[in-house]
C-alpha positions in Angstrom: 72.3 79.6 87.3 69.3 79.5 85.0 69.4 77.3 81.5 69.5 80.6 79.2 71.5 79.7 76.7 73.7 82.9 75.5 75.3 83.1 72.1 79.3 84.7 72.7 81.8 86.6 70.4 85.6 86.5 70.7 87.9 89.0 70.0 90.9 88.0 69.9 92.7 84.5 69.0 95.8 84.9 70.5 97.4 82.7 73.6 94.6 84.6 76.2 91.8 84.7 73.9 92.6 80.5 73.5 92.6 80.4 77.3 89.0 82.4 77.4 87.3 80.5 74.4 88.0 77.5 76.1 86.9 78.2 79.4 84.0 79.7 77.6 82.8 76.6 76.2 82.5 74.7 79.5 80.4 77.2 80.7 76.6 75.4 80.5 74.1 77.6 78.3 77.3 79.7 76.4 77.4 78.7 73.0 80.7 79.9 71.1 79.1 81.8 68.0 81.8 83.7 66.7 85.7 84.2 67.0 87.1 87.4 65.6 91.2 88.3 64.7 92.9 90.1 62.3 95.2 87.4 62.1 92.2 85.0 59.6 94.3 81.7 60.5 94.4 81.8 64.2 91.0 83.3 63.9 90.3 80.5 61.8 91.6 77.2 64.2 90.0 78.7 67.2 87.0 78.9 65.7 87.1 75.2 64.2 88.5 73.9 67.4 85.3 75.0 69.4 82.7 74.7 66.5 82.1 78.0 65.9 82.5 80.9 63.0 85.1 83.3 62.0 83.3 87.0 62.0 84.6 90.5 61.2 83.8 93.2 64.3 80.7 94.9 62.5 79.2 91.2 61.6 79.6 90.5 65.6 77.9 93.7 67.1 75.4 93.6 64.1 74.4 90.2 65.5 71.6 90.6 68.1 71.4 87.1 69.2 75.1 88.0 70.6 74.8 88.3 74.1 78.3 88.8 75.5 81.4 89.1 73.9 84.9 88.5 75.2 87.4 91.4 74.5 91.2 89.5 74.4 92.6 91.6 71.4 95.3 93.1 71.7 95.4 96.5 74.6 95.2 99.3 71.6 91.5 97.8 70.4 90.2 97.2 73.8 88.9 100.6 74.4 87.2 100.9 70.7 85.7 97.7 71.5 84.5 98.1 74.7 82.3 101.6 73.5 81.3 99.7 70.6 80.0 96.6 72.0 78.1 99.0 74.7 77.0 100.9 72.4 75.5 97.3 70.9 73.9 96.2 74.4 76.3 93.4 74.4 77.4 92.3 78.2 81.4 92.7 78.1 84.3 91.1 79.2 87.5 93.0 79.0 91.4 91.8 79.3 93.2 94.4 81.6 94.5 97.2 81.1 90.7 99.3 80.0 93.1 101.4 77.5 96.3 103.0 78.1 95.0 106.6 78.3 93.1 107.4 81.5 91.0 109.9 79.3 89.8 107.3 77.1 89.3 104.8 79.8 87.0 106.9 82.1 85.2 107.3 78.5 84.6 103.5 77.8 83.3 103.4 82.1 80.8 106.6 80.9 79.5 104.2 77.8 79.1 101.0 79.6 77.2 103.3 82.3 75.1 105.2 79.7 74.4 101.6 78.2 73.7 99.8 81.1 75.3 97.0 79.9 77.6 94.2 82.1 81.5 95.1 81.5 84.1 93.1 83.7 87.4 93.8 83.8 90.2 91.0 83.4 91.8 90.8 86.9 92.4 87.1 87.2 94.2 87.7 90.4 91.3 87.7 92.4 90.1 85.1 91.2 93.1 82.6 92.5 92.6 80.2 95.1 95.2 81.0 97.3 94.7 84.7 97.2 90.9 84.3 97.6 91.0 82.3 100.6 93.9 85.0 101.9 90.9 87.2 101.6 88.4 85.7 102.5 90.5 84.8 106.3 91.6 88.9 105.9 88.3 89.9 106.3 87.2 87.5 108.7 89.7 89.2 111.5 91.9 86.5 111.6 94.9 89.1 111.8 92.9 92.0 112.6 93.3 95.6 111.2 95.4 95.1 107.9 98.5 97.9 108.5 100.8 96.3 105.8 100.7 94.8 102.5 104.0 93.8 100.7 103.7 92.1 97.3 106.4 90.6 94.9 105.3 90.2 91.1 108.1 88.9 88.6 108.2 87.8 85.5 110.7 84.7 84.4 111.9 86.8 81.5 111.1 90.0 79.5 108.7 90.1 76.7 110.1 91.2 72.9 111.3 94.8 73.1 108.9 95.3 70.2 105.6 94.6 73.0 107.2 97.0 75.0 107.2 99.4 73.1 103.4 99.9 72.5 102.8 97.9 75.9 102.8 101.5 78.3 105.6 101.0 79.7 106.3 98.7 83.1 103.5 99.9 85.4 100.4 100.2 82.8 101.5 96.3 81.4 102.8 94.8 84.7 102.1 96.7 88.1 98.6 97.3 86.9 97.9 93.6 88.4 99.6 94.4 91.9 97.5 98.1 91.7 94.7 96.0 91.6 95.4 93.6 94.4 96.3 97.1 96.8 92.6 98.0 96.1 91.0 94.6 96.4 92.8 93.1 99.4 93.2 96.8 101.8 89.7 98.1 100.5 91.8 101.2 100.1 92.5 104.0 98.1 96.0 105.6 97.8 96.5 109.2 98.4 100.2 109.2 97.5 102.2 106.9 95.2 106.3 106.9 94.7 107.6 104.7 92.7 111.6 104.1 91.1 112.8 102.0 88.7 115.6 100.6 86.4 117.2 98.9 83.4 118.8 96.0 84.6 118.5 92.5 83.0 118.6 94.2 78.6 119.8 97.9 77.9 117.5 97.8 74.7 114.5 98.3 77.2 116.2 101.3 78.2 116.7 101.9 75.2 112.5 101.0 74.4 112.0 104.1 77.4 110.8 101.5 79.8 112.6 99.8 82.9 112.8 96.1 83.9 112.4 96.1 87.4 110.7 98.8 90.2 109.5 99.7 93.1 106.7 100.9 94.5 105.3 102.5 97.9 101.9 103.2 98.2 99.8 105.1 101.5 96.1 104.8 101.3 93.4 107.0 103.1 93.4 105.1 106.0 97.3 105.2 106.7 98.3 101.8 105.6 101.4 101.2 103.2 101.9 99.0 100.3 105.0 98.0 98.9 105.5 96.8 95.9 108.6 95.0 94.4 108.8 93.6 90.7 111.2 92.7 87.8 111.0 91.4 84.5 113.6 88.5 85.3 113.0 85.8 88.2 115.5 82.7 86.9 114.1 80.6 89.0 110.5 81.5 87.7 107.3 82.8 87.7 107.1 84.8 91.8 104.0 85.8 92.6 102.9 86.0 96.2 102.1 88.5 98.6 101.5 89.1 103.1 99.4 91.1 104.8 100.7 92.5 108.5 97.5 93.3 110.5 97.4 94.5 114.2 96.9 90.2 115.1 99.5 88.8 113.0 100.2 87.9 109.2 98.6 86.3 106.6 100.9 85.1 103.3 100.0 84.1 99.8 102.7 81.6 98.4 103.8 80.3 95.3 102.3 77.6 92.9 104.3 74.8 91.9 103.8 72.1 90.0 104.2 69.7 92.4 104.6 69.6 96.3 107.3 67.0 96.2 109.9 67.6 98.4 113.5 65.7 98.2 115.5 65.2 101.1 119.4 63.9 100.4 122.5 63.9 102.6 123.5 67.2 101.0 120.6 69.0 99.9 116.6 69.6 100.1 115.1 70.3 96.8 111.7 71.0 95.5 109.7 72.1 92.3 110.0 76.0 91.0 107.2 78.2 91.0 104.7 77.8 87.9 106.9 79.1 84.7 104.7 82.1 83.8 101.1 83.3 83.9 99.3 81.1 81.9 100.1 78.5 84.4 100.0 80.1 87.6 96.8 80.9 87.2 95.1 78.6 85.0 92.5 78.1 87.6 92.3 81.8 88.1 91.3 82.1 84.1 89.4 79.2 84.5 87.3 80.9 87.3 86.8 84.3 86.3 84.9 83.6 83.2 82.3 81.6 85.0 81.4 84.5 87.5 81.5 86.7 84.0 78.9 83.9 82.4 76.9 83.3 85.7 76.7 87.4 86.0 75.8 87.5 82.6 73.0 84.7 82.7 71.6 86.3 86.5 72.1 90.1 85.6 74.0 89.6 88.7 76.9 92.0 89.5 80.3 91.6 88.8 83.1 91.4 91.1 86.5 93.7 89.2 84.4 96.3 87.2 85.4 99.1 84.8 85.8 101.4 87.9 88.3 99.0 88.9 90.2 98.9 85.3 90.0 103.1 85.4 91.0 102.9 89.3 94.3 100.7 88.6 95.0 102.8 85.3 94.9 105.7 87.7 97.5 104.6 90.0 99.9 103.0 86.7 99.5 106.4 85.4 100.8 108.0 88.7 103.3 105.6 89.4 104.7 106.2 85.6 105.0 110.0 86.3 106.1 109.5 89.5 109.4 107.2 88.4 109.8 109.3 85.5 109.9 112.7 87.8 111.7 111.5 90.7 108.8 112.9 93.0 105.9 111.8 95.1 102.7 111.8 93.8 99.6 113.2 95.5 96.1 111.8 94.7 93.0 113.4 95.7 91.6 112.3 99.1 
């Protein structure tokens, strides 16, 4: 990495944007200029807490010694943003999902391409430990041709029924992760999708039009499957791990817990739960991700989960939707 240093904008003061700002900030050369919210007070302690200023969104795109500006708002401003800052020359990073309209999504990827500008896409799940070095030994041949990939994703508990309701429903919020990993760990695309679902754990999310748990089968180009299994209420916590079958064996991604104490007695063996919820599991993962945005950023470097990734996974949330809501497989084009 050089010693540029690059003046940064975030949007977004929330519980993720905290997480990004302060990952931000340990990033050599990125200076914290601006924090931007609707909400003025949390705009206001992020900002104090990291030195910086609170900024309205024209004052921030206005600003040309911005160089990069962090997108954490909430899903129904990303899109706007995302065209905007392009449209600015600001490099972008973007919290997941790109929008929650493929239309409009596919028309943020043709601004950041018409712009030219850096846009990464918030898919911390590639950035874990565990599941990088899963893929990094996957495409190394330890097991071979991957034929299989089966991954569990569930939450310890459902959000409000209020987020659901402008969240896009189960597979835009949630699956869109697990989409993401079919993509990045089979180097795949699908060319069919089916998908079911239901109401299990609180009638009111029926109620919302959204489900609480699903599942999904997937069938890529080359022939492999993905499975998909999730659900909005894991007691025991946050369950997030997936395996890969390949022609040469299997390769599993586990768990995090907090610790890897084990206790042995004369009538039971007990250790930690998984990591409550996301903020934990992958704190690393956060942690991570923003560096290879900075580092891109500062080297003009590539990023690794682009907008063509976010448009990619909406795709295949968007199928999985209709499909659930049809009762039918969904064909892709090949």
């Amino acid at each position: 990495m050089t010693n540029l240093a690059i003046d940064v904008a975030v949007f977004g003061a929330g519980r993720i944007g905290k997480i990004h700002a302060g990952n931000l900030v340990l990033q050599p050369g990125a200076n914290l200029k601006y924090v931007s919210d609707i909400n003025t007070q949390a705009a206001q302690e992020l900002a104090q807490q990291h030195g910086a200023q609170v900024a309205d969104i024209d004052s921030v795109l206005a600003d040309a010694s911005i160089g990069a500006v962090l997108i954490a708002s909430s899903t129904d401003t990303h899109a706007d943003l995302i065209m905007r800052a392009a449209a600015a020359g600001k490099a972008i990073f973007c919290e997941k999902p790109v929008d929650l309209t493929l239309e409009r999504a596919k028309a943020c990827a043709r601004a950041v391409a018409d712009a030219g500008v850096t846009c990464m896409i918030g898919f911390q799940r590639r950035f874990d430990p565990t599941f990088s070095a899963l893929k990094t030994r996957l495409a190394a041949g330890e097991i071979g041709d991957p034929e299989m990939l089966i991954v569990t994703s569930r939450d310890p508990g459902a959000p409000p029924v209020s987020y659901i309701k402008s969240s896009g429903g189960i597979f835009k919020d949630m699956l869109i992760h697990d989409f993401d990993i079919f993509r990045w760990i089979l180097e795949d695309e699908a060319v069919s999708i089916s998908a079911t679902g239901s109401c299990l754990t609180d009638p009111a999310i029926a109620e919302a039009g959204d489900i609480d748990c699903a599942a999904v089968t997937i069938r890529s180009r080359r022939g492999r499957l993905c499975q998909i299994n999730t659900s909005r209420r894991a007691a025991y916590g946050y369950d997030q791990r997936f395996e890969v079958l390949g022609s040469k064996g299997m390769l599993q991604a586990g768990n995090h817990k907090p610790t890897e104490v084990v206790a042995a007695g004369a009538h039971h063996v007990s250790q930690d739960k998984p990591e409550h919820f996301f903020l934990e599991r992958y704190r690393a993962a956060y942690a991570s991700e923003i560096a290879h945005f900075f580092d891109a950023v500062v080297n003009r470097a590539a990023v690794r989960t682009t907008i063509e990734d976010g448009v990619k996974a909406l795709e295949l949330a968007e199928a999985a939707t209709l499909s659930w809501r049809e009762n039918r497989t969904i064909e892709l084009a090949k």
